[in-house]
C-alpha positions in Angstrom: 0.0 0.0 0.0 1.4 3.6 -1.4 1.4 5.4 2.0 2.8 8.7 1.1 5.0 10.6 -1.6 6.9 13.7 -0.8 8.6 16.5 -3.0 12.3 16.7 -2.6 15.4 17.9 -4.8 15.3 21.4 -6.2 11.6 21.7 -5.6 11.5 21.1 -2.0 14.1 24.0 -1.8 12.2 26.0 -3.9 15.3 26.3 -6.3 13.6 24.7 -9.5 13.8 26.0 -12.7 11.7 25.4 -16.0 13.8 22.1 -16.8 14.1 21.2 -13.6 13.4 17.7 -12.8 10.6 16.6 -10.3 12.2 14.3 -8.0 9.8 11.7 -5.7 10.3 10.3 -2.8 7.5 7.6 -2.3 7.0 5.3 0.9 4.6 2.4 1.3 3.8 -0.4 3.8 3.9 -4.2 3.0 1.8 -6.8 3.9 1.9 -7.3 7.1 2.0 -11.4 6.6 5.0 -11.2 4.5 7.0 -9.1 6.9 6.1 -11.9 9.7 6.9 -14.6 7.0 10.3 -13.1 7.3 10.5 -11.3 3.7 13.0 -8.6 3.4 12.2 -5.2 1.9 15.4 -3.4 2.2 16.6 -0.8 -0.4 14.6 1.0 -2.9 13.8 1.6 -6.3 14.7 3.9 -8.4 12.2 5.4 -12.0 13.7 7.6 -13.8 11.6 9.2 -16.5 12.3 12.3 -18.8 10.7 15.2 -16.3 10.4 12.4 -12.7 13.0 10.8 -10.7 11.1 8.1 -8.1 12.3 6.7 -5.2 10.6 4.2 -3.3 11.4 2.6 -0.1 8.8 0.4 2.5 8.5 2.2 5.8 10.5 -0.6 7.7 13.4 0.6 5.4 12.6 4.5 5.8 12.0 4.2 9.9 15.6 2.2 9.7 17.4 4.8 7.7 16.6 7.8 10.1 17.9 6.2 12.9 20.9 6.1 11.5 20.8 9.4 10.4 20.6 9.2 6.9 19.5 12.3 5.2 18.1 11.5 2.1 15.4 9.7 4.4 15.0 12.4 6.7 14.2 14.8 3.6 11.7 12.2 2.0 9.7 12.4 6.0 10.1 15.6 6.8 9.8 17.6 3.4 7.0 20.5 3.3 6.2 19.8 0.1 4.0 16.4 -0.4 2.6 15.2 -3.7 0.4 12.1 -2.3 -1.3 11.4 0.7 -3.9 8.2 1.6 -5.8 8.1 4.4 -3.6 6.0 6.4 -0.2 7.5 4.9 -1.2 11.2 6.1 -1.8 9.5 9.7 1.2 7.5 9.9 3.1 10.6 8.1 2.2 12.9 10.8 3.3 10.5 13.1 6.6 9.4 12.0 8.0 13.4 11.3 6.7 14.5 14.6 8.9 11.4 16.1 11.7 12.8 13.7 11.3 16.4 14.4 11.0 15.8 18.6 14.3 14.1 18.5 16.6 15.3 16.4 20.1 14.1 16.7 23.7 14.9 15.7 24.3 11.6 13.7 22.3 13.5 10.6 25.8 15.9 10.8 27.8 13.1 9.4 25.5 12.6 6.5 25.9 16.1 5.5 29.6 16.2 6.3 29.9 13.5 3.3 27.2 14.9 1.1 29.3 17.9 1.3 32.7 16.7 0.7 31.7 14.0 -2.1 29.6 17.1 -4.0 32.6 19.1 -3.7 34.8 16.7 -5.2 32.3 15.3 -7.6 32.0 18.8 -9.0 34.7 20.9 -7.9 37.9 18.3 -7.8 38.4 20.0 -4.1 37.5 19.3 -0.6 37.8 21.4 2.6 40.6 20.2 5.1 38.8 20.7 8.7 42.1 21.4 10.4 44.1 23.8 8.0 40.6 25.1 7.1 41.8 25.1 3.7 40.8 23.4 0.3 42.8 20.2 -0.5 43.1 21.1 -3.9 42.7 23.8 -6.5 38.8 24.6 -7.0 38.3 23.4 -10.9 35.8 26.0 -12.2 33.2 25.4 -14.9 33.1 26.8 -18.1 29.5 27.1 -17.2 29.1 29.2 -14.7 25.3 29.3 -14.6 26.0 25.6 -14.0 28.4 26.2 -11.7 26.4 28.3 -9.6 23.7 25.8 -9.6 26.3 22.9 -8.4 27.4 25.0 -5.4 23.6 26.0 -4.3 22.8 22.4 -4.0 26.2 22.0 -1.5 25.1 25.2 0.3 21.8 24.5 0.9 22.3 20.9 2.8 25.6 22.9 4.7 23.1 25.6 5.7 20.4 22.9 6.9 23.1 21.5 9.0 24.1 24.6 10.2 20.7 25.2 11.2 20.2 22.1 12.6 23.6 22.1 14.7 23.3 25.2 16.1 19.5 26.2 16.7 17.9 22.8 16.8 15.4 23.4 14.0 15.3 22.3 10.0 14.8 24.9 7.5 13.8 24.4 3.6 15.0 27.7 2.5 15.8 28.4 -0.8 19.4 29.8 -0.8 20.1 33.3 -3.1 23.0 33.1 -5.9 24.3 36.4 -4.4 25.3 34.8 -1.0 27.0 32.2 -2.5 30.4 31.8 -2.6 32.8 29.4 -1.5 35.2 30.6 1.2 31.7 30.5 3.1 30.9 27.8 2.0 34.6 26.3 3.9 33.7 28.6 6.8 30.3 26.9 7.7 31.6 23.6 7.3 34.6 23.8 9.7 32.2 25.8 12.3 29.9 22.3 11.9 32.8 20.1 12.8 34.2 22.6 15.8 30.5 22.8 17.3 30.0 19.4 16.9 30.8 19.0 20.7 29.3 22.2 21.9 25.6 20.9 20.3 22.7 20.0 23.0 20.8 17.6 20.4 21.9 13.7 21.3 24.4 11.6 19.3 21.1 9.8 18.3 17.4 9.4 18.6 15.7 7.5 21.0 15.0 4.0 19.4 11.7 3.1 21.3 9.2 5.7 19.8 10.4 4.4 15.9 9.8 0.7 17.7 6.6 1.8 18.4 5.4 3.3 15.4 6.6 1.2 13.3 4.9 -2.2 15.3 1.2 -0.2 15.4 1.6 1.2 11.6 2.7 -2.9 11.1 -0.8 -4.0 13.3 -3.2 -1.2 11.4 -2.0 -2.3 8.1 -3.0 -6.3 9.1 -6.6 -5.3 9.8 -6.7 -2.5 7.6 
């Protein structure tokens, strides 16, 4: 059963352009008998179309994933922007971000750390050194630098929700402005993450019992639903 899609990517930051592509994050619950017949339904699945990137994960998989702090799965719960809702989804929705957003924890900080540093490498052939609080290498700039800009929004964006997130204990979905962008700030946010880390009230992780929970009563309403 399709519980719930949400809007993520450029759209959920409210950074899409005309050929932007829509990208889906999509959870459902399986039968309940399966699940006690011991069938596994980790991962996802990815559909890719020409305009629509889908992701699609079962809710043991998604409730797994936050715990350990992934952020891709905290983005697909926790997004402001939902495309699909059943009746039992928006219930067990509500239920499972206001879980997340009670107990947020400092294990999402590594997740952006390595989004962060793999982006910048991907696109930039650099990374920032946390200790010389210098770039490892010579930033490799595009020849595009519409494109360019673009690239270092989408680092900026998840380094300003971590920010955010280390330092006043909240999530934010803004969309970030090309004229703040640059990216000796960009290196300055990220080594204030890693010396804060320490300084941060939020826990090392969430509390597993209230995802036990949820997940054991979404598991029971989906065998008499």
């Amino acid at each position: 059963m399709k519980l719930w899609t949400a809007i993520v990517g450029s759209h959920m930051w409210k950074m899409n352009h005309r050929n932007s592509d829509l990208d889906l994050f999509t959870v459902y619950i399986a039968d309940t008998g399966k699940i006690l017949y011991g069938q596994s339904f980790r991962g996802g699945k990815l559909i890719k179309s020409k305009l629509i990137d889908k992701t699609t994960y079962e809710l043991g998989h998604v409730v797994e994933q936050l715990q350990k702090g992934n952020i891709n799965f905290l983005w697909g719960t926790t997004s402001p922007k939902i495309y699909y809702h059943c009746h039992l989804g928006r219930v067990l929705h509500k239920q499972l971000s206001s879980i997340v957003m009670k107990d947020l924890s400092k294990n999402y900080f590594k997740a952006i750390n390595g989004i962060t540093q793999n982006n910048l490498w991907k696109y930039f052939k650099t990374r920032v050194d946390v200790e010389t609080k210098r770039f490892t290498h010579e930033i490799q700039h595009m020849e595009d630098k519409q494109r360019e800009l673009k690239k270092l929004a989408l680092i900026y964006r998840t380094l300003l929700q971590g920010y955010y997130l280390m330092r006043e204990d909240k999530l934010q979905y803004n969309s970030v402005p090309y004229s703040i962008l640059s990216y000796s700030a960009l290196k300055a946010i990220l080594c204030h993450l890693h010396s804060d880390f320490d300084e941060c009230s939020l826990p090392l992780e969430p509390k597993k019992k209230p995802f036990y929970e949820f997940l054991v009563n979404a598991r029971l309403t989906r065998m008499v639903s």
